[in-house]
C-alpha positions in Angstrom: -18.9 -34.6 18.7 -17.5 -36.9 15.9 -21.7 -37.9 15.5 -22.5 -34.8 15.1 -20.4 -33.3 12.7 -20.6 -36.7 9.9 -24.7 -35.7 10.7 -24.3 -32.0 9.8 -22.4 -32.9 7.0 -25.3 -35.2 5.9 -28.1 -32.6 6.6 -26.2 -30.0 4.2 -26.8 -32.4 1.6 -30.5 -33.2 1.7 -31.1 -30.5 -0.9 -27.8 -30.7 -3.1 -29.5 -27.8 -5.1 -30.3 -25.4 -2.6 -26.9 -26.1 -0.8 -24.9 -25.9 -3.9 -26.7 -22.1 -4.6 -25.6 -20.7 -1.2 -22.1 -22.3 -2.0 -21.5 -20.6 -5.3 -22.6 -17.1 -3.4 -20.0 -17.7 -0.7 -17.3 -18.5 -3.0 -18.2 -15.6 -5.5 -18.6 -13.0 -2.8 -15.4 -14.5 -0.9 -13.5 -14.5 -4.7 -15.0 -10.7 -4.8 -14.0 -9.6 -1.3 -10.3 -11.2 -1.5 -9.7 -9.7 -4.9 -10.9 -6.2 -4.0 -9.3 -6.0 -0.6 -6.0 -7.4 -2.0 -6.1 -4.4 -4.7 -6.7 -1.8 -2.4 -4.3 -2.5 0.4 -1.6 -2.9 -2.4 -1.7 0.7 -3.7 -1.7 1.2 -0.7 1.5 -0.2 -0.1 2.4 0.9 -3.6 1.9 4.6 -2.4 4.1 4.3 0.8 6.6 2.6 -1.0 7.1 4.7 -3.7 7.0 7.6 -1.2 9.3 6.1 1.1 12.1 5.1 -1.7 11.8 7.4 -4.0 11.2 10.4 -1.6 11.5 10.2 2.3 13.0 7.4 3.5 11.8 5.3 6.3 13.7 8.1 8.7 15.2 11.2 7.3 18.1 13.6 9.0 17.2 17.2 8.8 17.9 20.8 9.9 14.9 21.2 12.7 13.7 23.9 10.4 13.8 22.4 7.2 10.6 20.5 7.3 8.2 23.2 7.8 10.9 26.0 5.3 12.4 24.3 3.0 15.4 26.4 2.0 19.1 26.2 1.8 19.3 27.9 4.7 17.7 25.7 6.9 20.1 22.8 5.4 22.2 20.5 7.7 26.2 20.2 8.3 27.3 16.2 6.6 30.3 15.6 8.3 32.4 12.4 7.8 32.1 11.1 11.6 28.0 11.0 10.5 29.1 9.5 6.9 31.1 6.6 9.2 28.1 6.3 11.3 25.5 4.9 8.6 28.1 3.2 6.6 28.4 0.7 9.6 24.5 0.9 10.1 24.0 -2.6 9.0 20.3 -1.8 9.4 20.3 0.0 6.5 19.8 -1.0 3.1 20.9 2.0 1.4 21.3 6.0 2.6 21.4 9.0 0.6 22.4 12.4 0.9 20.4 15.1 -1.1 20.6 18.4 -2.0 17.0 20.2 -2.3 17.2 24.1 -4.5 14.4 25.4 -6.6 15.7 27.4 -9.7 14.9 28.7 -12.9 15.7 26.6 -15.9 16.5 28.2 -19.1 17.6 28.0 -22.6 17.0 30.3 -25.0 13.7 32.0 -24.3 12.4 28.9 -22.6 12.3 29.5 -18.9 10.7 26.9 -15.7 11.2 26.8 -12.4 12.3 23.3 -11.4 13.7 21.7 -8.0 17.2 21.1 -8.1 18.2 17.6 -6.5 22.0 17.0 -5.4 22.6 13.6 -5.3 25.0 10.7 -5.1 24.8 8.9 -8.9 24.9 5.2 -7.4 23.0 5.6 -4.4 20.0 7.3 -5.9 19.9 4.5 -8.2 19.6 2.2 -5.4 16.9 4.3 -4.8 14.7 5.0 -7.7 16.7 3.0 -10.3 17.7 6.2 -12.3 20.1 4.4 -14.3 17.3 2.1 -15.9 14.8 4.9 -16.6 17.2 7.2 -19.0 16.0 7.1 -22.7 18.8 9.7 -24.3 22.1 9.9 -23.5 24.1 8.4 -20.5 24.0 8.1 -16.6 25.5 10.6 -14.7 28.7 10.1 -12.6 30.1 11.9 -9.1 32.6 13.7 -10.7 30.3 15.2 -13.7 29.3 18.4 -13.8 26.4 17.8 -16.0 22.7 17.8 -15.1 19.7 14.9 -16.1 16.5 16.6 -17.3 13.3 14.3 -17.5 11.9 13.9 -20.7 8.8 16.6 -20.5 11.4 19.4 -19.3 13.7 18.9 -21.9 10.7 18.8 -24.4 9.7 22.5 -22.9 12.8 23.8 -23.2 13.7 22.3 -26.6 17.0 20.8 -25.7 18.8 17.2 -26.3 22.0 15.8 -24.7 25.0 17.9 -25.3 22.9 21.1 -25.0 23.8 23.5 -22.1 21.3 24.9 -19.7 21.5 27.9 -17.1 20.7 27.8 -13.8 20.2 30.4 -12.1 18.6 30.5 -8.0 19.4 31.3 -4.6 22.3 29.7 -2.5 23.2 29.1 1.3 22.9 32.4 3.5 21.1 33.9 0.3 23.9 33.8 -2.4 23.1 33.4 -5.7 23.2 29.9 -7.4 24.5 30.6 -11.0 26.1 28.4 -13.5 25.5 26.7 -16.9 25.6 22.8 -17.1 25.6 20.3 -20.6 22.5 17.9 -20.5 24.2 14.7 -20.2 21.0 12.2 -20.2 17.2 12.6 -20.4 15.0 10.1 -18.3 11.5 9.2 -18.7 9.8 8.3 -14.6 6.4 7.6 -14.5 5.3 10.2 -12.0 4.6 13.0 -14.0 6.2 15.7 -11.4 9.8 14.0 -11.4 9.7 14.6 -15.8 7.9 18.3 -15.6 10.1 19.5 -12.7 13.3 17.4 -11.3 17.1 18.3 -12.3 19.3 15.9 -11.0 22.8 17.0 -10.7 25.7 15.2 -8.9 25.8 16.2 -5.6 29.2 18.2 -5.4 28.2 20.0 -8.6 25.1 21.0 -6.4 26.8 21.7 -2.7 29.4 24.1 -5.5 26.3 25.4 -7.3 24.7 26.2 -4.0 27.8 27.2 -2.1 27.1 24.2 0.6 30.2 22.7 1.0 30.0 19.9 3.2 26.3 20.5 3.7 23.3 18.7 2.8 19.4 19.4 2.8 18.8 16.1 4.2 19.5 12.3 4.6 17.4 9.6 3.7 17.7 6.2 5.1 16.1 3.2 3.7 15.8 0.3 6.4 16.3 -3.4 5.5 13.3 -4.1 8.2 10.8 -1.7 8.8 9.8 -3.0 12.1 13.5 -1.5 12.8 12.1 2.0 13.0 11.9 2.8 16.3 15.3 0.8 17.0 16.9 3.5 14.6 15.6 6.7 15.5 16.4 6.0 19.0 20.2 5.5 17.6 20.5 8.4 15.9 19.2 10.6 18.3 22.2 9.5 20.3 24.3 10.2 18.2 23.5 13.4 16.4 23.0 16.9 17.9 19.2 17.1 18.3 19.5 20.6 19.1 20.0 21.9 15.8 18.8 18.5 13.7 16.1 16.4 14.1 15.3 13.1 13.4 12.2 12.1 11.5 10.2 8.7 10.8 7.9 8.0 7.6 4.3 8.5 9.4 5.7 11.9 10.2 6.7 12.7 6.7 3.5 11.4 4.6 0.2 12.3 6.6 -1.4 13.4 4.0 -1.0 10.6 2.6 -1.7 8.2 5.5 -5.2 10.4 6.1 -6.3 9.6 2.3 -5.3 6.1 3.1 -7.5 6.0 6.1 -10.3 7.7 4.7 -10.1 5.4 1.4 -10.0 2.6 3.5 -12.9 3.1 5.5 -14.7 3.3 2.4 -13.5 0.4 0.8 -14.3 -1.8 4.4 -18.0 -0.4 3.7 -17.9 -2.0 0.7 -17.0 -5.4 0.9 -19.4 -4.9 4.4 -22.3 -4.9 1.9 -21.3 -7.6 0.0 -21.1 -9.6 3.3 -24.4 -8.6 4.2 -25.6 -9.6 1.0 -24.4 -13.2 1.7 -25.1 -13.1 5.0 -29.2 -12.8 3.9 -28.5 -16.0 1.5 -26.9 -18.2 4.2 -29.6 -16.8 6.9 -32.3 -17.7 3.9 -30.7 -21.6 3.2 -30.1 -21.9 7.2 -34.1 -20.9 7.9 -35.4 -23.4 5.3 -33.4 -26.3 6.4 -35.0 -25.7 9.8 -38.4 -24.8 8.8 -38.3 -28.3 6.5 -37.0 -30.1 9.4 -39.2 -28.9 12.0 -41.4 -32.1 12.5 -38.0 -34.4 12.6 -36.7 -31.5 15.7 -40.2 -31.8 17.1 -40.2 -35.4 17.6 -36.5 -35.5 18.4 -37.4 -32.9 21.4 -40.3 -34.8 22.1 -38.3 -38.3 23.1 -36.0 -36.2 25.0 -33.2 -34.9 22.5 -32.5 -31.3 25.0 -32.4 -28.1 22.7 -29.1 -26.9 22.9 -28.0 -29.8 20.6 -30.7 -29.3 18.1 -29.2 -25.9 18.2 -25.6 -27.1 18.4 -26.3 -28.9 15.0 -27.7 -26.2 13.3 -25.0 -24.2 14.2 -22.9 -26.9 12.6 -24.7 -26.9 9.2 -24.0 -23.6 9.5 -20.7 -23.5 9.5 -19.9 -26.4 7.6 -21.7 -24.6 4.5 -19.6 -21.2 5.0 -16.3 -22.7 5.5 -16.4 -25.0 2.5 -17.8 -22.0 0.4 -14.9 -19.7 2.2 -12.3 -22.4 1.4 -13.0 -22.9 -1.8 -13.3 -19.0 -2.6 -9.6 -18.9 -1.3 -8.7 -21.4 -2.7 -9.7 -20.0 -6.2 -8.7 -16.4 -5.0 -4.9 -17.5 -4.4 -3.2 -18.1 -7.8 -4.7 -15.0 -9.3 -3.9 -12.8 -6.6 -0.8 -14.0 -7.0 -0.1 -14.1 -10.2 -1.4 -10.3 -10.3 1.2 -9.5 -7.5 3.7 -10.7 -9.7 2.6 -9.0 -12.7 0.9 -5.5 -11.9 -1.8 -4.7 -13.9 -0.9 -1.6 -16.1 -2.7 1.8 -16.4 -3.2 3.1 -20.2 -4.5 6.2 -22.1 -5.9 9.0 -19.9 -6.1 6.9 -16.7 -2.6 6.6 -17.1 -2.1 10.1 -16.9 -4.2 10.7 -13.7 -2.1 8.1 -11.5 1.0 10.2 -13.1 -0.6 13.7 -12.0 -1.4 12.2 -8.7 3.1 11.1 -9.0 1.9 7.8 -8.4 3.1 5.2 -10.6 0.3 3.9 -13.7 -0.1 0.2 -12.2 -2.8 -2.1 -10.6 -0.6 -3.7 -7.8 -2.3 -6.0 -5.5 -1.4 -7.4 -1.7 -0.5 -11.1 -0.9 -0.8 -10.4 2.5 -1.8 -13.8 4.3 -3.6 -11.6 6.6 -6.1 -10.0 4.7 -7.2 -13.4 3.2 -7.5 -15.6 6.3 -10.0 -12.4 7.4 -12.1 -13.3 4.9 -12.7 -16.9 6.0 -13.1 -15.7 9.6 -15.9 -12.9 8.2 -17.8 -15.6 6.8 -17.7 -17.8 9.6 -18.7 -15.1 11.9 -21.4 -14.1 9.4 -22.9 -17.9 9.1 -23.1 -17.8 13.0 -25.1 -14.6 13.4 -27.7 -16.0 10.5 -28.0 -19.1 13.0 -29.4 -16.9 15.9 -33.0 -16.5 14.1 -33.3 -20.3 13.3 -32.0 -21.2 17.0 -34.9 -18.8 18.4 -37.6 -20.5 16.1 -36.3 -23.5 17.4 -36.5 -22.7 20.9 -40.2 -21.3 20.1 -41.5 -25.0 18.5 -45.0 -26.3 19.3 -44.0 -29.4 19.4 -47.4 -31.4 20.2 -49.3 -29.2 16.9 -46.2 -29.5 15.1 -46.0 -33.8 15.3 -49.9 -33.9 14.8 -49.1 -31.5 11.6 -51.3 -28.6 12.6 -48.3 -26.4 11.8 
Protein backbone atom coordinates (compact mmCIF):
# COMPACT_ATOMS: atom_id res chain seq x y z
CA UNK A 1 0.00 0.00 0.00
CA UNK A 2 2.79 2.33 1.24
CA UNK A 3 4.33 1.59 -2.72
CA UNK A 4 1.61 2.64 -4.07
CA UNK A 5 0.68 5.76 -2.62
CA UNK A 6 4.74 7.36 -2.76
CA UNK A 7 4.02 6.09 -6.74
CA UNK A 8 0.72 8.02 -7.14
CA UNK A 9 2.14 10.82 -5.55
CA UNK A 10 4.94 10.66 -8.13
CA UNK A 11 2.59 10.14 -11.23
CA UNK A 12 0.66 13.49 -10.13
CA UNK A 13 3.71 15.22 -10.80
CA UNK A 14 4.85 14.12 -14.18
CA UNK A 15 3.17 17.22 -15.61
CA UNK A 16 3.59 19.88 -12.77
CA UNK A 17 1.61 22.25 -15.20
CA UNK A 18 -1.30 20.34 -15.97
CA UNK A 19 -1.56 19.16 -12.25
CA UNK A 20 -1.05 22.52 -10.82
CA UNK A 21 -4.27 23.79 -13.25
CA UNK A 22 -6.72 21.23 -11.93
CA UNK A 23 -5.29 22.23 -8.34
CA UNK A 24 -6.04 25.87 -8.51
CA UNK A 25 -9.82 24.84 -9.90
CA UNK A 26 -10.29 22.58 -6.84
CA UNK A 27 -9.15 25.06 -4.42
CA UNK A 28 -11.11 28.10 -6.13
CA UNK A 29 -14.35 26.10 -6.55
CA UNK A 30 -13.76 24.56 -2.89
CA UNK A 31 -12.94 28.50 -1.62
CA UNK A 32 -16.32 29.30 -3.70
CA UNK A 33 -18.53 26.48 -2.37
CA UNK A 34 -17.33 27.00 1.45
CA UNK A 35 -17.83 30.69 1.32
CA UNK A 36 -21.22 30.56 -0.31
CA UNK A 37 -22.59 27.73 1.69
CA UNK A 38 -21.23 29.33 4.93
CA UNK A 39 -23.35 32.64 3.94
CA UNK A 40 -26.40 31.00 3.32
CA UNK A 41 -26.82 28.72 6.20
CA UNK A 42 -25.87 31.77 8.41
CA UNK A 43 -28.93 33.90 7.61
CA UNK A 44 -30.29 31.18 7.97
CA UNK A 45 -29.44 30.90 11.40
CA UNK A 46 -29.60 34.66 11.57
CA UNK A 47 -33.37 34.39 10.65
CA UNK A 48 -34.34 31.73 13.32
CA UNK A 49 -32.44 33.51 15.82
CA UNK A 50 -33.70 36.68 15.47
CA UNK A 51 -37.17 35.12 15.29
CA UNK A 52 -36.66 33.01 18.19
CA UNK A 53 -35.24 35.88 20.60
CA UNK A 54 -36.67 38.57 19.64
CA UNK A 55 -40.19 37.07 18.88
CA UNK A 56 -41.19 33.39 19.84
CA UNK A 57 -39.04 31.81 21.89
CA UNK A 58 -37.71 28.31 21.59
CA UNK A 59 -41.25 27.17 23.28
CA UNK A 60 -44.00 29.66 24.07
CA UNK A 61 -47.07 29.18 26.79
CA UNK A 62 -50.33 30.17 25.25
CA UNK A 63 -54.19 30.22 25.52
CA UNK A 64 -55.02 27.10 23.01
CA UNK A 65 -56.82 29.78 21.04
CA UNK A 66 -54.47 32.41 20.93
CA UNK A 67 -52.28 31.18 18.10
CA UNK A 68 -54.79 31.04 15.38
CA UNK A 69 -56.97 34.59 17.15
CA UNK A 70 -54.81 36.67 18.60
CA UNK A 71 -56.85 38.73 21.04
CA UNK A 72 -57.00 39.60 24.57
CA UNK A 73 -59.59 37.30 24.96
CA UNK A 74 -57.92 34.36 24.17
CA UNK A 75 -54.97 35.47 26.69
CA UNK A 76 -53.74 33.06 29.41
CA UNK A 77 -54.07 33.18 33.51
CA UNK A 78 -49.85 33.98 34.98
CA UNK A 79 -50.13 32.75 38.22
CA UNK A 80 -47.15 32.77 40.75
CA UNK A 81 -47.03 28.79 41.24
CA UNK A 82 -46.13 28.99 37.08
CA UNK A 83 -43.78 32.23 37.79
CA UNK A 84 -41.87 29.67 40.66
CA UNK A 85 -41.89 27.08 38.05
CA UNK A 86 -39.50 28.75 35.35
CA UNK A 87 -37.54 30.69 37.84
CA UNK A 88 -36.13 27.19 38.97
CA UNK A 89 -36.05 26.05 35.25
CA UNK A 90 -32.29 26.03 35.13
CA UNK A 91 -32.75 25.14 31.45
CA UNK A 92 -33.67 28.35 30.69
CA UNK A 93 -31.64 31.18 29.85
CA UNK A 94 -34.09 33.86 30.18
CA UNK A 95 -38.37 33.81 30.10
CA UNK A 96 -40.64 36.58 29.43
CA UNK A 97 -44.06 37.34 29.90
CA UNK A 98 -45.77 39.58 27.24
CA UNK A 99 -48.70 41.33 26.75
CA UNK A 100 -49.89 41.37 22.86
CA UNK A 101 -52.97 44.57 22.10
CA UNK A 102 -53.36 46.36 18.82
CA UNK A 103 -54.50 50.07 19.30
CA UNK A 104 -54.66 53.26 17.88
CA UNK A 105 -51.91 55.72 18.45
CA UNK A 106 -52.52 59.33 18.46
CA UNK A 107 -51.52 62.80 19.02
CA UNK A 108 -52.90 65.53 17.72
CA UNK A 109 -54.32 64.65 14.33
CA UNK A 110 -51.80 62.05 13.86
CA UNK A 111 -53.39 58.72 14.25
CA UNK A 112 -51.64 54.68 13.61
CA UNK A 113 -52.64 51.59 14.57
CA UNK A 114 -49.68 49.97 16.35
CA UNK A 115 -49.33 46.53 18.56
CA UNK A 116 -49.10 47.17 22.09
CA UNK A 117 -46.38 44.97 23.81
CA UNK A 118 -46.50 44.48 27.84
CA UNK A 119 -43.36 43.63 28.94
CA UNK A 120 -40.98 43.13 31.79
CA UNK A 121 -38.12 46.12 31.26
CA UNK A 122 -35.08 43.81 32.24
CA UNK A 123 -36.09 40.65 30.74
CA UNK A 124 -36.93 41.95 27.31
CA UNK A 125 -33.60 43.35 27.28
CA UNK A 126 -32.19 40.07 27.85
CA UNK A 127 -34.11 39.48 24.92
CA UNK A 128 -33.67 42.07 22.27
CA UNK A 129 -31.19 44.32 24.07
CA UNK A 130 -33.82 47.28 24.23
CA UNK A 131 -31.77 49.18 26.57
CA UNK A 132 -28.84 49.51 23.99
CA UNK A 133 -31.00 50.44 20.94
CA UNK A 134 -32.73 53.73 22.62
CA UNK A 135 -31.39 56.98 20.90
CA UNK A 136 -33.68 59.76 22.93
CA UNK A 137 -34.57 59.66 26.26
CA UNK A 138 -34.15 56.83 28.84
CA UNK A 139 -35.04 53.11 29.43
CA UNK A 140 -38.11 52.25 30.81
CA UNK A 141 -38.65 50.72 34.27
CA UNK A 142 -41.45 48.19 35.90
CA UNK A 143 -43.03 50.68 37.82
CA UNK A 144 -43.33 53.42 34.93
CA UNK A 145 -46.19 54.21 33.39
CA UNK A 146 -44.72 55.53 30.33
CA UNK A 147 -44.54 53.98 26.87
CA UNK A 148 -41.19 53.63 24.25
CA UNK A 149 -42.03 54.54 20.69
CA UNK A 150 -39.51 53.46 17.84
CA UNK A 151 -38.00 56.13 16.05
CA UNK A 152 -40.30 56.06 12.63
CA UNK A 153 -43.57 56.14 14.92
CA UNK A 154 -42.63 58.93 16.83
CA UNK A 155 -41.47 60.67 13.50
CA UNK A 156 -45.28 60.08 12.24
CA UNK A 157 -46.76 61.32 14.98
CA UNK A 158 -44.49 64.24 15.53
CA UNK A 159 -43.62 63.71 19.15
CA UNK A 160 -40.27 63.68 21.39
CA UNK A 161 -39.72 62.36 25.00
CA UNK A 162 -41.90 64.05 27.49
CA UNK A 163 -44.79 64.22 24.98
CA UNK A 164 -48.01 62.34 25.87
CA UNK A 165 -49.77 59.99 23.59
CA UNK A 166 -53.47 58.35 23.78
CA UNK A 167 -54.16 55.04 23.52
CA UNK A 168 -57.13 54.00 22.86
CA UNK A 169 -58.20 49.87 21.95
CA UNK A 170 -60.09 47.01 23.06
CA UNK A 171 -59.46 45.16 26.50
CA UNK A 172 -60.15 41.62 28.03
CA UNK A 173 -63.84 40.38 27.56
CA UNK A 174 -64.15 43.47 25.10
CA UNK A 175 -63.59 46.55 27.39
CA UNK A 176 -62.17 49.40 26.16
CA UNK A 177 -58.36 50.06 26.52
CA UNK A 178 -58.10 53.87 27.15
CA UNK A 179 -55.44 55.97 28.71
CA UNK A 180 -52.78 58.61 27.86
CA UNK A 181 -49.00 57.75 28.57
CA UNK A 182 -45.65 60.36 28.37
CA UNK A 183 -43.08 59.03 25.82
CA UNK A 184 -40.30 58.23 27.99
CA UNK A 185 -37.55 56.96 25.33
CA UNK A 186 -37.42 56.54 21.48
CA UNK A 187 -35.48 53.47 20.07
CA UNK A 188 -34.10 52.86 16.71
CA UNK A 189 -34.28 48.44 15.85
CA UNK A 190 -33.25 47.56 12.70
CA UNK A 191 -36.26 45.64 11.58
CA UNK A 192 -38.31 48.15 10.19
CA UNK A 193 -41.79 46.76 11.70
CA UNK A 194 -40.56 46.98 15.44
CA UNK A 195 -39.86 51.30 14.52
CA UNK A 196 -43.21 51.76 12.30
CA UNK A 197 -45.50 49.71 14.67
CA UNK A 198 -44.18 48.50 18.36
CA UNK A 199 -45.22 50.43 21.72
CA UNK A 200 -43.59 48.92 24.44
CA UNK A 201 -45.03 49.66 27.72
CA UNK A 202 -44.19 48.05 31.15
CA UNK A 203 -46.16 45.15 31.56
CA UNK A 204 -48.48 46.17 34.65
CA UNK A 205 -49.14 49.46 32.85
CA UNK A 206 -50.40 47.11 29.96
CA UNK A 207 -52.35 44.12 32.16
CA UNK A 208 -54.07 47.91 33.84
CA UNK A 209 -54.40 49.35 30.39
CA UNK A 210 -55.96 46.17 29.15
CA UNK A 211 -57.80 45.23 32.28
CA UNK A 212 -55.70 41.68 32.51
CA UNK A 213 -54.72 41.51 35.88
CA UNK A 214 -52.68 38.67 36.45
CA UNK A 215 -52.95 37.61 32.81
CA UNK A 216 -50.70 37.47 30.02
CA UNK A 217 -50.86 36.87 26.12
CA UNK A 218 -48.16 34.53 26.29
CA UNK A 219 -44.65 33.33 27.69
CA UNK A 220 -41.63 32.97 25.96
CA UNK A 221 -38.81 30.86 26.92
CA UNK A 222 -35.44 31.01 25.66
CA UNK A 223 -33.39 27.68 26.28
CA UNK A 224 -29.72 27.65 27.22
CA UNK A 225 -29.52 24.27 24.78
CA UNK A 226 -31.62 23.94 22.10
CA UNK A 227 -31.32 20.25 21.85
CA UNK A 228 -33.32 20.68 25.28
CA UNK A 229 -36.55 21.20 23.45
CA UNK A 230 -38.27 18.20 23.60
CA UNK A 231 -36.96 17.70 27.35
CA UNK A 232 -39.02 20.97 28.07
CA UNK A 233 -42.18 20.73 26.47
CA UNK A 234 -42.60 17.46 27.84
CA UNK A 235 -42.09 19.33 31.45
CA UNK A 236 -44.40 21.78 30.99
CA UNK A 237 -47.01 19.89 29.74
CA UNK A 238 -46.89 18.24 33.21
CA UNK A 239 -47.17 20.86 34.84
CA UNK A 240 -49.62 23.21 33.27
CA UNK A 241 -53.32 22.61 32.46
CA UNK A 242 -53.19 21.59 28.71
CA UNK A 243 -56.87 21.85 28.57
CA UNK A 244 -57.13 25.35 28.35
CA UNK A 245 -53.15 26.27 27.42
CA UNK A 246 -51.00 24.82 25.20
CA UNK A 247 -47.55 24.34 24.81
CA UNK A 248 -45.70 25.26 21.66
CA UNK A 249 -42.09 24.70 20.18
CA UNK A 250 -40.26 27.10 17.55
CA UNK A 251 -40.82 24.82 14.23
CA UNK A 252 -44.45 25.24 15.12
CA UNK A 253 -44.30 28.99 15.47
CA UNK A 254 -42.12 29.98 12.23
CA UNK A 255 -43.21 27.61 9.13
CA UNK A 256 -43.32 30.09 7.03
CA UNK A 257 -40.21 30.77 7.66
CA UNK A 258 -38.71 27.28 7.81
CA UNK A 259 -40.63 26.57 4.17
CA UNK A 260 -38.66 29.75 2.57
CA UNK A 261 -35.64 28.23 4.22
CA UNK A 262 -36.16 24.94 2.56
CA UNK A 263 -37.04 26.16 -0.61
CA UNK A 264 -33.92 28.72 -0.52
CA UNK A 265 -31.98 25.98 0.30
CA UNK A 266 -32.63 23.64 -2.28
CA UNK A 267 -31.76 26.35 -4.57
CA UNK A 268 -28.64 27.24 -3.12
CA UNK A 269 -27.57 23.19 -3.02
CA UNK A 270 -28.23 23.48 -6.98
CA UNK A 271 -25.87 25.90 -7.15
CA UNK A 272 -22.81 24.93 -5.63
CA UNK A 273 -23.99 21.30 -7.50
CA UNK A 274 -23.01 23.17 -10.75
CA UNK A 275 -19.92 24.39 -9.65
CA UNK A 276 -19.06 20.77 -8.62
CA UNK A 277 -19.93 19.61 -11.82
CA UNK A 278 -17.90 22.08 -13.38
CA UNK A 279 -14.75 20.71 -11.50
CA UNK A 280 -15.82 17.52 -11.63
CA UNK A 281 -15.31 17.83 -15.88
CA UNK A 282 -11.66 19.33 -15.03
CA UNK A 283 -10.55 16.49 -12.73
CA UNK A 284 -12.28 13.81 -15.18
CA UNK A 285 -10.31 15.84 -18.12
CA UNK A 286 -6.61 15.77 -16.03
CA UNK A 287 -7.53 12.02 -14.82
CA UNK A 288 -8.20 10.85 -18.68
CA UNK A 289 -4.96 12.39 -20.02
CA UNK A 290 -2.73 10.95 -17.41
CA UNK A 291 -4.16 7.63 -18.53
CA UNK A 292 -4.27 8.19 -22.15
CA UNK A 293 -0.35 9.45 -21.89
CA UNK A 294 0.36 6.46 -19.82
CA UNK A 295 -1.25 3.88 -21.82
CA UNK A 296 1.88 2.11 -23.36
CA UNK A 297 3.68 2.05 -19.66
CA UNK A 298 -0.17 0.16 -18.32
CA UNK A 299 0.14 -1.87 -21.52
CA UNK A 300 3.35 -3.33 -20.86
CA UNK A 301 2.86 -3.35 -17.12
CA UNK A 302 -0.41 -5.67 -17.97
CA UNK A 303 1.53 -7.48 -20.30
CA UNK A 304 4.34 -8.89 -17.68
CA UNK A 305 1.55 -9.73 -15.42
CA UNK A 306 0.68 -6.48 -13.29
CA UNK A 307 -3.50 -7.72 -12.89
CA UNK A 308 -5.92 -4.70 -13.59
CA UNK A 309 -7.45 -3.86 -10.61
CA UNK A 310 -4.20 -2.32 -9.40
CA UNK A 311 -3.61 -0.32 -12.47
CA UNK A 312 -6.96 0.80 -11.55
CA UNK A 313 -6.31 0.97 -7.84
CA UNK A 314 -3.59 3.53 -8.75
CA UNK A 315 -5.44 5.64 -10.81
CA UNK A 316 -7.90 5.81 -8.33
CA UNK A 317 -5.09 7.07 -6.08
CA UNK A 318 -3.96 9.89 -8.44
CA UNK A 319 -7.27 10.62 -8.25
CA UNK A 320 -7.72 11.25 -5.01
CA UNK A 321 -4.42 12.51 -4.01
CA UNK A 322 -5.04 15.49 -6.56
CA UNK A 323 -8.75 16.35 -4.96
CA UNK A 324 -7.75 16.13 -1.48
CA UNK A 325 -4.71 18.30 -1.68
CA UNK A 326 -6.77 20.86 -3.87
CA UNK A 327 -9.76 20.30 -1.13
CA UNK A 328 -7.29 20.85 1.78
CA UNK A 329 -5.79 23.62 0.67
CA UNK A 330 -9.29 25.38 -0.37
CA UNK A 331 -10.15 24.89 3.40
CA UNK A 332 -7.49 25.70 4.48
CA UNK A 333 -7.66 29.22 2.74
CA UNK A 334 -11.50 29.20 3.31
CA UNK A 335 -11.07 29.03 7.26
CA UNK A 336 -9.67 32.49 8.49
CA UNK A 337 -12.05 34.40 6.31
CA UNK A 338 -14.97 32.62 7.12
CA UNK A 339 -14.10 33.26 10.32
CA UNK A 340 -13.17 36.46 10.49
CA UNK A 341 -16.59 37.29 8.62
CA UNK A 342 -18.41 35.37 11.46
CA UNK A 343 -16.98 37.60 13.75
CA UNK A 344 -17.57 40.66 11.94
CA UNK A 345 -20.94 40.51 9.82
CA UNK A 346 -20.78 42.06 6.81
CA UNK A 347 -23.20 45.17 6.76
CA UNK A 348 -26.15 45.95 4.43
CA UNK A 349 -26.19 49.79 3.13
CA UNK A 350 -28.47 52.24 1.12
CA UNK A 351 -31.62 50.61 -0.39
CA UNK A 352 -30.55 47.00 0.22
CA UNK A 353 -30.55 47.97 3.64
CA UNK A 354 -33.97 48.85 3.64
CA UNK A 355 -35.20 45.55 2.00
CA UNK A 356 -33.67 43.20 4.80
CA UNK A 357 -35.54 45.87 7.26
CA UNK A 358 -38.95 45.41 5.27
CA UNK A 359 -38.40 41.74 5.27
CA UNK A 360 -37.77 42.57 9.74
CA UNK A 361 -34.74 40.96 9.22
CA UNK A 362 -31.73 42.57 10.43
CA UNK A 363 -29.27 44.55 7.46
CA UNK A 364 -26.13 42.07 7.94
CA UNK A 365 -24.15 39.50 5.87
CA UNK A 366 -23.63 36.83 8.73
CA UNK A 367 -22.02 33.68 7.77
CA UNK A 368 -21.86 29.87 9.48
CA UNK A 369 -18.67 28.38 11.05
CA UNK A 370 -20.27 25.28 11.23
CA UNK A 371 -17.48 22.44 11.05
CA UNK A 372 -20.06 20.51 9.30
CA UNK A 373 -20.70 22.30 6.32
CA UNK A 374 -16.94 22.59 5.54
CA UNK A 375 -15.76 18.96 6.05
CA UNK A 376 -18.83 18.32 3.35
CA UNK A 377 -16.94 20.06 1.05
CA UNK A 378 -13.81 17.86 1.16
CA UNK A 379 -15.99 14.73 1.16
CA UNK A 380 -17.90 16.32 -2.21
CA UNK A 381 -14.67 16.54 -3.87
CA UNK A 382 -13.50 13.34 -2.96
CA UNK A 383 -16.63 11.62 -3.99
CA UNK A 384 -16.49 13.70 -7.23
CA UNK A 385 -12.64 12.71 -8.13
CA UNK A 386 -13.87 9.02 -7.69
CA UNK A 387 -16.83 9.13 -10.16
CA UNK A 388 -14.32 11.02 -12.88
CA UNK A 389 -12.06 7.77 -12.33
CA UNK A 390 -14.84 5.32 -13.56
CA UNK A 391 -14.37 6.42 -17.39
CA UNK A 392 -10.51 6.08 -17.21
CA UNK A 393 -10.77 2.64 -15.19
CA UNK A 394 -13.21 1.38 -18.21
CA UNK A 395 -10.65 2.56 -20.93
CA UNK A 396 -8.22 0.82 -19.00
CA UNK A 397 -10.06 -2.31 -18.73
CA UNK A 398 -10.76 -1.94 -22.71
CA UNK A 399 -6.58 -1.63 -23.66
CA UNK A 400 -5.24 -3.47 -26.74
CA UNK A 401 -2.37 -4.15 -25.20
CA UNK A 402 -0.39 -6.13 -28.13
CA UNK A 403 -1.28 -2.81 -30.77
CA UNK A 404 -0.85 -0.53 -28.01
CA UNK A 405 3.24 -1.86 -27.15
CA UNK A 406 3.90 -2.14 -30.97
CA UNK A 407 2.46 1.67 -31.11
CA UNK A 408 -0.37 1.03 -33.53
CA UNK A 409 -2.51 2.99 -31.09
Amino acid sequence: MKSKLVLAWRNIWRNKKRTYITLASIIFAVIIATFMRGLQLGSYDKMLYDAIRSSTGHIALMDKSFWDDKTMDNSMEFSQDLEQVLDQDQSLEFWVPEILGGCLISVGNNTRGVVVQGVDPEKKDAQIRLREKVIEGSYFESEDQAVMLGKDLASFLKVGVGDTVVLLGQGYMGMTAAGTYPVKGIYDHPMADFNRRLVFMPLAAAQYLFFMEDRVSTVNLVLKDQGDIRQETALYRSRIDTTTTEVRNWESMNRDMLSAIESDNFFGKIMIGVLYMVIGFGIFGTILMMTMERKREFSIMMAIGMQDYKLITQVIFESVFIAAIGAIIGLIISFPVVYFYSLNPIPITGENAQIYRDLNMEPVLSISTKPGYMVAQFGIVLIISIIASIFPMYNIMKFDIVNIIRGRQ
